[in-house]
LUMDO-547031 format. One record per residue: residue in one letter; x, y, z of N, C-alpha, C, CB in turn. Coordinates in steps of 0.02 Angstrom, whole numbers, padded with zeros to 5 digits, always signed. Glycine has a CB too. Example, Ala and Ser with C-alpha at 12.3 -4.5 7.8 and 13.67 -1.06 7.14 Angstrom:
<tibas>
a+00660-00284+00390+00615-00225+00390+00660-00165+00390+00565-00224+00452
s+00642-00112+00354+00684-00053+00357+00645+00002+00394+00704-00030+00286
</tibas>
This chain:
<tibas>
x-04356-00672+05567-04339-00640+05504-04292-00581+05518-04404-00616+05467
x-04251-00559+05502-04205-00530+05480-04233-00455+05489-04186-00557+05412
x-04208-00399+05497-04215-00344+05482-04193-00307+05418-04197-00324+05525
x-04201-00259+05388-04183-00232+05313-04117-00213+05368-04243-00157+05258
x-04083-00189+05399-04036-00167+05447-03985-00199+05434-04051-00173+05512
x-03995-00264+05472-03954-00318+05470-03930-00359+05417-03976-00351+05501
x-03983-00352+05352-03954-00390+05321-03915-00336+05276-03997-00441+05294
x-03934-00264+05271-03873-00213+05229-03812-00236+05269-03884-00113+05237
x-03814-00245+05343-03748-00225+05366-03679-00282+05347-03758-00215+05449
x-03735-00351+05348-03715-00419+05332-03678-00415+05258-03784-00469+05331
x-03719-00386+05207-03696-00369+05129-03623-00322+05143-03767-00317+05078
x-03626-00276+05169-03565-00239+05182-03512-00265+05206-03574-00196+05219
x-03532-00322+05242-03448-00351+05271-03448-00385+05241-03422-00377+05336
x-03473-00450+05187-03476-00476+05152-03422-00417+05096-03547-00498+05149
x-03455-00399+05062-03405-00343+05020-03352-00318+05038-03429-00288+05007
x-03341-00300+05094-03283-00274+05125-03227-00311+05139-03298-00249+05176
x-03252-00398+05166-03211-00448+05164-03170-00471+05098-03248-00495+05186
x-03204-00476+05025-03210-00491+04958-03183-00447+04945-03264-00502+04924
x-03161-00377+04951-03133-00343+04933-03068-00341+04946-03157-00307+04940
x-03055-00371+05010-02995-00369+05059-02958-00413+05015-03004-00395+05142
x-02996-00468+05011-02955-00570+04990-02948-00543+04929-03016-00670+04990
x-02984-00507+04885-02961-00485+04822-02886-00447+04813-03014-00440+04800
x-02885-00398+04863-02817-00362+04872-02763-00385+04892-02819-00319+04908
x-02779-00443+04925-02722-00486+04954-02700-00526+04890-02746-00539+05021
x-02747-00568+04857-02725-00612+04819-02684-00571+04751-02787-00659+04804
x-02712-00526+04760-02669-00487+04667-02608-00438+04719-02756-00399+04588
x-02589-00440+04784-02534-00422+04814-02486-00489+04792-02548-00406+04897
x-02510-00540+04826-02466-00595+04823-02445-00605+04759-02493-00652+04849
x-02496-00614+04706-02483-00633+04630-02417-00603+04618-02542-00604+04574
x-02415-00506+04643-02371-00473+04625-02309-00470+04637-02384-00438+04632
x-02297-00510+04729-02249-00524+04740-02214-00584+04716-02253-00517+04787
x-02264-00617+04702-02226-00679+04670-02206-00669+04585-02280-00749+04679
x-02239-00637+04559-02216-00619+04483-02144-00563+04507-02297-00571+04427
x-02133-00535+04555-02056-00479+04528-02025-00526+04569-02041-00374+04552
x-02034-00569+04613-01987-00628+04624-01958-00675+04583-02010-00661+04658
x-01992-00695+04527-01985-00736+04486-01942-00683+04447-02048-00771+04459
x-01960-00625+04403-01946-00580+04384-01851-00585+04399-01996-00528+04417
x-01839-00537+04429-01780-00538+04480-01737-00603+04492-01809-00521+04547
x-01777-00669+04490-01718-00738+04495-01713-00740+04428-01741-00823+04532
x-01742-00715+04375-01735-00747+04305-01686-00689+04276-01816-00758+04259
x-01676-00648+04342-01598-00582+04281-01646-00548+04281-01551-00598+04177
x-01694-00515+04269-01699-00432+04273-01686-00390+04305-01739-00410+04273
x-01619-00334+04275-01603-00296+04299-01649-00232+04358-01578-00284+04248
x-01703-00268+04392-01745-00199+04417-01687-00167+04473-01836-00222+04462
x-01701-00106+04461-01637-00075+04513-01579-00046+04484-01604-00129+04558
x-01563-00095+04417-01504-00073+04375-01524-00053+04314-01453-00123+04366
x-01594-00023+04318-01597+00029+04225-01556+00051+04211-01637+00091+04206
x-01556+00076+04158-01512+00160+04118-01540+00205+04147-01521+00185+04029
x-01520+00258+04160-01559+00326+04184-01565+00322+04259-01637+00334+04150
x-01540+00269+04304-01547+00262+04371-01481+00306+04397-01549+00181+04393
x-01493+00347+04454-01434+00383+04452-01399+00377+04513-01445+00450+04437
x-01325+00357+04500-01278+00346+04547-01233+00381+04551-01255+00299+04545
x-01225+00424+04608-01162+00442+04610-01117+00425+04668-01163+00503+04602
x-01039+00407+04668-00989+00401+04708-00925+00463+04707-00965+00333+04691
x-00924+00476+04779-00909+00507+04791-00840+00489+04880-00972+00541+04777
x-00798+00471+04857-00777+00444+04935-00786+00393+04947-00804+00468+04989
x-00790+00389+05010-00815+00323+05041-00899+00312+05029-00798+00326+05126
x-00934+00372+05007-01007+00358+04990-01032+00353+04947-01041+00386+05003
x-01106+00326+04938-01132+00316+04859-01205+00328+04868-01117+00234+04822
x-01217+00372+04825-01289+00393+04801-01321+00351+04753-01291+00459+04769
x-01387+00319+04777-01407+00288+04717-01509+00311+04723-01376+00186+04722
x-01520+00335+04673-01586+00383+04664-01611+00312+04610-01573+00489+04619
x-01634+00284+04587-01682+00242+04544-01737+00274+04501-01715+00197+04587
x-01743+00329+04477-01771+00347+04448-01832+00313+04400-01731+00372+04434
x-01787+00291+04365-01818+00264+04295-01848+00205+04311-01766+00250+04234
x-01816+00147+04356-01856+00104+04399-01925+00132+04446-01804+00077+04446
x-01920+00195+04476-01989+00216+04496-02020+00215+04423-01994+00296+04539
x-02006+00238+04388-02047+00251+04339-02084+00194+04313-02014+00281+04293
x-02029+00149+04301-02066+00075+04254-02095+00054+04316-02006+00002+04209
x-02108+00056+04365-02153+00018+04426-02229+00070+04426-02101+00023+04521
x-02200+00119+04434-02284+00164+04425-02326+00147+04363-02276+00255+04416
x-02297+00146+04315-02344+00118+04246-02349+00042+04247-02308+00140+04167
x-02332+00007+04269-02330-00059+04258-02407-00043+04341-02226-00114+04266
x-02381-00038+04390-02443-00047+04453-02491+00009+04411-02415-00016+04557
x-02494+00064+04381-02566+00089+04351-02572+00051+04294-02572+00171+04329
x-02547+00005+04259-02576-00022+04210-02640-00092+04270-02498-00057+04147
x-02591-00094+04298-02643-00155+04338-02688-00121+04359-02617-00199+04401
x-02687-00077+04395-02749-00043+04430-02786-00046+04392-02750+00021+04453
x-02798-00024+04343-02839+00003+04261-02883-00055+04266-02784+00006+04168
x-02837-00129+04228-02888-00171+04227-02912-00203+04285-02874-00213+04188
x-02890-00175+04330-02962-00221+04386-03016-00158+04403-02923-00260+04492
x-02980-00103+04386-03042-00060+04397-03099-00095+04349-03026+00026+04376
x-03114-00108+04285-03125-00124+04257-03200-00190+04255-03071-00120+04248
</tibas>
C-alpha cells in the first residue's frame, strides 16, 4: 500500500504534467491561429500608430500599437482559461 507521501507526490506530477500539455497545446493553437492570421493578409506589424522613422541609410521601426493589440488579445485569453 502506498504511503499518504507518495501518493500527494504522484498527484503533483500528475498536475504539473497536465498543466504543462495544457500550456503547450493553447501555445501551439496560438501559433497556428497568427499563422493562419498573417497568410490570410493581416496587416500585424503594419497598424496605424506603428512608428517608423527613416532617416539615411537607417530605419526605425517601434510597433507600438501592435504591442498593444497582442497584450489584450493574450490577456483576453489568459482571462478565460483562468476561468
Amino acid at each position: 500500500m502506498q504511503s499518504d507521501r507518495a501518493i500527494l507526490r504522484t498527484s503533483r506530477f500528475e498536475l504539473q504534467t497536465s498543466n504543462l500539455s495544457r500550456i503547450l497545446i493553447v501555445l501551439g493553437v496560438l501559433l497556428i491561429a497568427a499563422g493562419l492570421a498573417i497568410k490570410a493578409g493581416l496587416p500585424l506589424g503594419r497598424l496605424p500608430g506603428d512608428i517608423v522613422v527613416h532617416r539615411g541609410s537607417s530605419t526605425f521601426y517601434f510597433p507600438i500599437v501592435t504591442c498593444l493589440v497582442v497584450s489584450v488579445l493574450l490577456s483576453l485569453v489568459a482571462a478565460l482559461f483562468r476561468r
